[in-house]
C-alpha positions in Angstrom: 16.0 -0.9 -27.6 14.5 -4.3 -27.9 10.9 -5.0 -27.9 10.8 -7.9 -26.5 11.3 -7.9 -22.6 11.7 -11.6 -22.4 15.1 -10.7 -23.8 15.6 -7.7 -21.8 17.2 -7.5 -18.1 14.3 -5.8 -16.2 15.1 -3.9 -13.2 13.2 -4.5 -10.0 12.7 -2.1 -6.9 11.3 -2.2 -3.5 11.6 -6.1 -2.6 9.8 -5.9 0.3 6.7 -8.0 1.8 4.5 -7.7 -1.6 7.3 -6.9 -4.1 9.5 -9.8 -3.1 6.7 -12.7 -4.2 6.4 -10.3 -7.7 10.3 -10.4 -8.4 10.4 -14.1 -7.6 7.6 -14.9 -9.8 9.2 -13.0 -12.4 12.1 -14.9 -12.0 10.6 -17.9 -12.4 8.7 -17.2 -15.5 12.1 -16.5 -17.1 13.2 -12.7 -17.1 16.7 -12.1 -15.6 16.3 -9.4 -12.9 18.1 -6.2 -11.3 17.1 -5.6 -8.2 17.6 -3.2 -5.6 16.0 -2.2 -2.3 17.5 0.0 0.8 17.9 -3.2 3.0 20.0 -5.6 1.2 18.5 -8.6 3.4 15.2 -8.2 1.9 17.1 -8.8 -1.9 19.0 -12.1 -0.7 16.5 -14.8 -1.5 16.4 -12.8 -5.1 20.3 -13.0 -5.2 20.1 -16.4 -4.7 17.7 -17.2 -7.7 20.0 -15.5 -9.8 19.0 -11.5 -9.7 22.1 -9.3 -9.9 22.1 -6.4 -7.6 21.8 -2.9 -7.8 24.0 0.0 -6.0 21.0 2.8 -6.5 17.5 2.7 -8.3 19.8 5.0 -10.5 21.9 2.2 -11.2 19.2 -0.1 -11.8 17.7 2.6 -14.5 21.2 2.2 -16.4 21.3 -1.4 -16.6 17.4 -1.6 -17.8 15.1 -0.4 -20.3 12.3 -1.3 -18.3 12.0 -0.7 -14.2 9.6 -2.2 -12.1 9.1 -0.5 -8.1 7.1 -1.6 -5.3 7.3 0.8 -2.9 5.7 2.2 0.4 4.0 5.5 -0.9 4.5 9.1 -2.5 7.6 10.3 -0.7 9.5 6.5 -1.4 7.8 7.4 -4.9 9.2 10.4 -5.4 12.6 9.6 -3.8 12.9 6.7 -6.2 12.3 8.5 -9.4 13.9 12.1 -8.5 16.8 11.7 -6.1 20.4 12.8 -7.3 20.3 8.5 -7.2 17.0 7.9 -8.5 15.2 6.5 -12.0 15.2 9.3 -13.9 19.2 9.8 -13.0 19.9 6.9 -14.6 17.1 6.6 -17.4 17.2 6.8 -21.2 14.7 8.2 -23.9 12.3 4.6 -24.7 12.7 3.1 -21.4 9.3 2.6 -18.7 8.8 2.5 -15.7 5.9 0.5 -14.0 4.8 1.5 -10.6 3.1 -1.3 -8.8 2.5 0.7 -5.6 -0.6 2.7 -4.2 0.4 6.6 -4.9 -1.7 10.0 -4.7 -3.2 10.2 -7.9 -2.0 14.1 -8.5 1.5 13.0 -7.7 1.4 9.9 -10.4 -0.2 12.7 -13.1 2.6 14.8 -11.7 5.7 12.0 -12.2 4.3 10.8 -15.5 4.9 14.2 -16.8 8.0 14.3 -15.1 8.3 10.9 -17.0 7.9 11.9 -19.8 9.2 15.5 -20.5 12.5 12.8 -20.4 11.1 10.2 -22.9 10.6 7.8 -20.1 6.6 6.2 -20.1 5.1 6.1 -16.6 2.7 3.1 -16.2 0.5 3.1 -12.7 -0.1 -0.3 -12.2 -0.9 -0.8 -8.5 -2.2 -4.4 -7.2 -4.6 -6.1 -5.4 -4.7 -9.5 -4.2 -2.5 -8.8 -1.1 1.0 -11.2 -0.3 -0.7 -13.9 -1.2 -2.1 -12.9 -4.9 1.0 -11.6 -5.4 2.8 -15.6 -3.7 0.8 -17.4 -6.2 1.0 -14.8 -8.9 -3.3 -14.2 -9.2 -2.7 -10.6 -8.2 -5.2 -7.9 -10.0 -3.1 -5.4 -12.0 -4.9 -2.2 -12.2 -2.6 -0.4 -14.9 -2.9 2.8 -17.2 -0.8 5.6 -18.9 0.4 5.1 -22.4 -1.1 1.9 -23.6 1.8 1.2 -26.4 4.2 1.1 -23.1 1.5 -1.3 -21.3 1.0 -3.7 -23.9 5.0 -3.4 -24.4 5.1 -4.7 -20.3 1.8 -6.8 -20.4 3.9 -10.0 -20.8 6.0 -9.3 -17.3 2.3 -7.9 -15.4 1.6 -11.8 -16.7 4.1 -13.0 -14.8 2.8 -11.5 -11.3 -1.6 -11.6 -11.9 -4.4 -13.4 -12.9 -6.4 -10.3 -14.0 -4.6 -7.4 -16.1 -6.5 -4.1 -17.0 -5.9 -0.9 -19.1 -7.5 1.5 -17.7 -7.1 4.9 -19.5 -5.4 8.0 -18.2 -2.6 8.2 -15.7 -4.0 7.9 -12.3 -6.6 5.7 -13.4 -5.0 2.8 -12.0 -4.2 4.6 -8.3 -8.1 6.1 -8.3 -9.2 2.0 -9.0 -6.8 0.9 -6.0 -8.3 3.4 -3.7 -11.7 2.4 -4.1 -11.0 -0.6 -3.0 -8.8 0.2 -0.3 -11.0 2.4 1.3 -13.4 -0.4 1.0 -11.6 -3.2 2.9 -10.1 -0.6 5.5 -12.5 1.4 6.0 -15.9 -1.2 6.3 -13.9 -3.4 8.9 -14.3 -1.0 10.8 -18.0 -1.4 11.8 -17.6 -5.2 11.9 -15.1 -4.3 14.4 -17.5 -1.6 16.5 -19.9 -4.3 16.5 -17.9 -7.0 18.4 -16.6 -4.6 20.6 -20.3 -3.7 21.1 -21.7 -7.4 21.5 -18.4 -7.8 23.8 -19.5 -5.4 25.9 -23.3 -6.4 26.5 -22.0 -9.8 27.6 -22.2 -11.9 24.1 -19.5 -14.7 23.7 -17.4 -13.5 21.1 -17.2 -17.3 19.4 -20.7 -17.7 19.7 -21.1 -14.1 18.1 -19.1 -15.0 14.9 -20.6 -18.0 14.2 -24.1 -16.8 14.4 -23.1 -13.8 12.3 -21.7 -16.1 10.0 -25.2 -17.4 9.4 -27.0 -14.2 9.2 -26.8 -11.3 6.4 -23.6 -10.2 8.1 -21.6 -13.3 6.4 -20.1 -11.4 3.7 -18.6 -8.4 6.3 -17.3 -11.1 8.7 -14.5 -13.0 6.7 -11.8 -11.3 8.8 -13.5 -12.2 12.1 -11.2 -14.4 12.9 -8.2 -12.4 13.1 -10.2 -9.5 14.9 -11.3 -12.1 17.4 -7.8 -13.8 17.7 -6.1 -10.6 18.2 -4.1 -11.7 14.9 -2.3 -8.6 14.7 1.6 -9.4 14.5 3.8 -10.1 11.6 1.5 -8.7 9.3 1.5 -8.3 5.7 -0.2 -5.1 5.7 0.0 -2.7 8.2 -1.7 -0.2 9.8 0.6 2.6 8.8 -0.1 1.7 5.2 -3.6 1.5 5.6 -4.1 5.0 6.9 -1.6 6.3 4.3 -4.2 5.0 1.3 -7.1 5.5 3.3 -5.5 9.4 3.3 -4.8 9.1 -0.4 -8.6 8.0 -1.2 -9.6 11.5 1.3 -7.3 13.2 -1.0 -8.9 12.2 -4.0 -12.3 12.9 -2.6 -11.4 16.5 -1.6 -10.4 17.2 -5.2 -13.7 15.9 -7.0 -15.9 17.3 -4.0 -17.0 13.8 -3.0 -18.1 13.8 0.9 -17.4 10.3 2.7 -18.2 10.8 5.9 -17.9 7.5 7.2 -13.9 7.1 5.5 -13.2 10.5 7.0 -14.6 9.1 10.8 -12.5 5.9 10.2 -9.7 7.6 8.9 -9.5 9.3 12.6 -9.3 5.9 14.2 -6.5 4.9 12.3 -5.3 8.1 13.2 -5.7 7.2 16.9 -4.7 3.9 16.4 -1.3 5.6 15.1 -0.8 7.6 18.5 -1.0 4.9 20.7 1.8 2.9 18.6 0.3 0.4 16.6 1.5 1.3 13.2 3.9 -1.4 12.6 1.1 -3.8 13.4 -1.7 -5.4 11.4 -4.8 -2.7 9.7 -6.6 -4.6 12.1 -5.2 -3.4 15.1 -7.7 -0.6 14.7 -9.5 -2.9 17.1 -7.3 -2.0 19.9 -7.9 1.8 19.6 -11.9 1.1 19.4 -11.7 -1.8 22.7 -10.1 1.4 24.4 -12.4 4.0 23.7 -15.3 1.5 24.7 -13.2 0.4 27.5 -13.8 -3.2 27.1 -11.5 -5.7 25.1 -13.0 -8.8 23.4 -11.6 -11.9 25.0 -8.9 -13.2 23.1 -10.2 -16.9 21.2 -8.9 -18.4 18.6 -11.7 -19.8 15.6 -10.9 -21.6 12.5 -10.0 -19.3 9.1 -7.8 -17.9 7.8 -4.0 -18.1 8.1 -2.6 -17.2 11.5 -1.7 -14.0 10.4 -3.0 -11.3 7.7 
């Protein structure tokens, strides 16, 4: 086993919206990659840079000393790394394994023992930064678990962020993630109830975001302009993911007896959002679920920022 990974092949799964700008950048900086993903479309570009391809994440494990996933959530998680095809199936004593995705913190403390009862080291390392941190590769890296297995990775985490952290024990990264997660996806949520509100009353919804653009509101409104364009299509995120961390960071507060009321109330509208079909939509679609509980939309209008879709 080498130490260097620049002269290692490094396997790469889950090439997806987020994990497909993280294997390309990779690429590019140098490392040869293995990549594998359930839809074999979503590894073509990769392929065509010069990736080889993988038949299982068990095959990938064989081929590498160090395995990289970017995956949906705890049951892709899990699949990945205990299936009669997954990680550790094909792992060896010395190699890592660096999770980039957002994960229930009991079930990463839970796989890194797993991990390492067979001499593999589990690094939790999920992002932020969104598609297009991880496009221009200035994604924050929110990594711990054995730090000699971190620093031995640091150099590919370089490859894909701006900002790299340590941050102690496993599940230190996930808990870090979550926080701000619950944040962005749950906060939105009043900017939303308030244009639906001002909607309502008779306000012009341009007119509206401009003015609170001026006002103390400015720093909640960024994201206006996709509420207000009804930018909800295509996205990079979407609402099935956001109620699955938004879940993960009620988890989490159930087992160190922290109350969040207001996470637990948005929580239910994502989880009404979810009935009437909008999971495969944009975390903003939450707007939809609110407009039809006040039963009044906002008039679609189209404002400047932002790209056209999020």
């Amino acid at each position: 086993m080498t130490s260097n990974v620049r002269d290692e092949r490094i396997g790469f799964i889950g090439t997806g919206n987020i994990g497909n700008p993280m294997a390309r950048n990779l690429i590019a900086a140098g490392h040869q990659l293995v990549v594998f993903d359930l839809r074999p479309e979503a590894m073509e570009n990769l392929l065509e840079l010069g990736a080889e391809s993988a038949e299982s994440c068990a095959d990938v494990a064989s081929r590498c000393s160090v395995v990289i996933t970017s995956l949906p959530g705890p049951p892709e998680i899990e699949a990945a790394i205990t299936g009669a095809e997954g990680i550790l199936a094909g792992a060896s004593r010395g190699d890592v394994h660096v999770d980039l995705s957002s994960n229930s913190i009991t079930t990463v403390r839970r796989l890194a023992q797993l991990e390492a009862d067979a001499g593999v080291s589990y690094i939790d390392a999920p992002v932020t930064g969104g598609v297009p941190g991880a496009e221009a590769a200035t994604l924050t890296v929110l990594g711990s678990g054995d730090e000699a297995a971190f620093e031995r990775v640091r150099p590919l985490l370089d490859a894909i962020g701006e900002n790299i952290f340590h941050l102690g024990e496993a599940g230190s990264g996930c808990l870090f993630k979550l926080l701000n997660n619950v944040i962005i996806l749950c906060g939105n949520q009043i900017v939303q109830e308030a244009l639906v509100l001002g909607a309502k009353a008779g306000l012009d919804p341009e007119d509206m975001v401009e003015k609170l653009r001026l006002g103390t509101a400015r720093p909640y409104v960024g994201l206006a302009p996709y509420l207000i364009g009804k930018r909800f299509d295509n996205p990079s995120f979407t609402l099935r993911l956001a109620e699955k961390d938004v879940s993960l960071a009620l988890e989490a507060a159930r087992a160190n007896h922290v109350p969040m009321p207001v996470a637990n109330a948005a929580h239910q509208t994502y989880l009404r959002a979810l009935s009437q079909g909008l999971g495969e939509q944009s975390f903003l679609a939450t707007l939809s679920a609110l407009e039809a509980a006040a039963g009044h939309e906002i008039p679609e209008v189209q404002i400047t920022g932002g790209r056209s879709s999020l």
